[in-house]
C-alpha positions, 0 to 999 in steps of 0.5 A: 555723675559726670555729664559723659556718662550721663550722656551716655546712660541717656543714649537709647542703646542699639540692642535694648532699644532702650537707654541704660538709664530707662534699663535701670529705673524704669524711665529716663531722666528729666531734663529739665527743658520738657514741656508739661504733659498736657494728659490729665491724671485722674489718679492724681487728681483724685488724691489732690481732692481727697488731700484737701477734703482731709485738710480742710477738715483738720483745719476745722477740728484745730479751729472748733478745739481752739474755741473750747480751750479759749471757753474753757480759759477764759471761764477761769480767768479774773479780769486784771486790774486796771490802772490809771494815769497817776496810780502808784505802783511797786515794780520787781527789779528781780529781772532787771540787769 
């Protein structure tokens, strides 16, 4: 949209006592310089609370399954073997180039 029809779809018309903008969408553009509003939402804030009440418990859920596989992996695992300065041991050259 060019800034001469922005312009002008922003400009409260006489008739409507509204902007062409506000006629098609319910509200005016932002502008990019308003302050912010200083009335709280309760709405908004009450679905904030309620979003991090639902993440915090899903972050708890991944932690205690994290847990269980990492018990239930390590239960199967043998400890590896163990070297030393000095062993000897044979190398693969399979992946080598």
């Amino acid at each position: 949209m060019g800034t001469a029809e922005f312009a002008y779809n922003n400009k409260i018309h006489s008739a409507t006592k509204v902007s062409p903008f506000e006629t098609n969408y319910g509200q005016n553009p932002r502008m990019g310089f308003e302050g912010k509003r200083k009335k709280k939402y309760k709405a908004a804030e009450r679905f904030v609370e309620r979003m991090k009440r639902i993440q915090k418990k899903a972050k708890a859920a991944l932690k205690k399954a994290q847990k269980e596989i990492k018990r239930f992996t390590d239960r199967k695992r043998s400890k590896g073997k163990e070297y030393r300065v000095g062993d000897l041991v044979l190398l693969s050259t399979k992946d080598l180039k």
